[in-house]
Every structure is written in C-alpha cells, then in structure tokens.
N, C-alpha and C positions, 0 to 999 in steps of 0.2 A: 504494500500500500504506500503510492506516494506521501512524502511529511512536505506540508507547505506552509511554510511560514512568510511575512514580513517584518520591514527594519520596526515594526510596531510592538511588534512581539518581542523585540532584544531590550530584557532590563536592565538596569544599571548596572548589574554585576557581571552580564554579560559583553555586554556593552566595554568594560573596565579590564577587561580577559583575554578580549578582541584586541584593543591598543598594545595591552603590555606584552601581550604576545605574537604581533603580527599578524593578526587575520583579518580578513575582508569579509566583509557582509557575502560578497558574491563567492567566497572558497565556504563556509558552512551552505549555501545553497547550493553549488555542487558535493560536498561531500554528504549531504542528506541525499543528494539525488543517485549518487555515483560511488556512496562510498560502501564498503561493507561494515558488515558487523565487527564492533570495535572488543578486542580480547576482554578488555577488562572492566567492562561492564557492570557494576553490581545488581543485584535482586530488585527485580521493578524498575530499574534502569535500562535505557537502551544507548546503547552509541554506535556512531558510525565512524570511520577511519576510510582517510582518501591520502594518498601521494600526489602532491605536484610538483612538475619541472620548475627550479627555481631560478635558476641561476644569477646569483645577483648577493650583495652583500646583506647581515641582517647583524646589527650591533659590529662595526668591524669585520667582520672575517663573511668570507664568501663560503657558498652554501649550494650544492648543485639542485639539491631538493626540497621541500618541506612539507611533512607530517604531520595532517589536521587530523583532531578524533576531536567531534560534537556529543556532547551528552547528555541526552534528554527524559523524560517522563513524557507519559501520556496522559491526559487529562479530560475524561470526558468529549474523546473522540480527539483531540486537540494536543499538539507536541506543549511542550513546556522546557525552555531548555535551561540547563544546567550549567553548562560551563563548556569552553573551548580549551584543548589546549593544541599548540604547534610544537615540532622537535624540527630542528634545520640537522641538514645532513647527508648523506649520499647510500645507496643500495638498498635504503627503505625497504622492507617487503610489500608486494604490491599483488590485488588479487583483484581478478574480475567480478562486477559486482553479481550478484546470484539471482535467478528467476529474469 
C-alpha cells in the first residue's frame, strides 16, 4: 500500500532530523515510495531504507552515497512519522523494492 504524505505532515521534530541530518523532503518521499523495509524497525513501527547516489560533500569530507531509513506509525489509516535518519558513505547495501 502506497504511504502518502505532505510537507504538512512533517512536525517539528521531524522537521529538526531532516536539517541536522541532511534530508530533503523529496528523499523521505522517494524512500517511502522506493524504499524497503528498514532492518530495525521496532514492534508497531514501520521503516523504510533507500540508497542514493550522492556524490558531493556533506560536513567536509565527500561521500559517494547516502543512507535514508524513514520511520513511521500508522494511525488510523494514516503514516505518522517518526524520525529520519541518513548515514553518508559508499557500498550501502541496496535491495529492490518488493511487490
């Protein structure tokens, strides 16, 4: 089942996750679209994990990749998200998304 959110939906603490960690509004809407299921999910949590081609610096040092995992609830039909995090880096494991 598609997860469709907008920038409406991103709270402040998501919002604050996104900056300090280098995400775009538009990399959580590809990795909800595109990404799989994220390993470490906990109980009634869902996440997704997406690799993208980065190349370009991020705090200093250059970075060929980077590693989005979104993590969200569901709430009465409705994503509820949780937090972002990114990891920069190269060889990411990378899986096509399922269904």
């Amino acid at each position: 089942m598609p997860i469709s959110i907008t920038e409406r939906d991103l709270h402040s603490h998501i919002r604050a996750r996104m900056r300090q960690r280098g995400v775009t509004f538009e990399e959580i809407i590809q990795t909800l679209e595109k990404g799989w299921p994220a390993s470490k999910a906990k109980p009634g949590t869902f996440g997704k994990t997406f690799v993208f081609p980065y190349q370009r610096e991020w705090e200093g040092r250059y970075f060929e990749e980077k590693e989005v995992t979104v993590y969200y609830k569901m709430v009465m039909g409705k994503p509820i998200l949780l937090t972002v995090i990114a990891r920069y880096g190269s060889g990411f494991p990378k899986r096509v998304q399922e269904g």
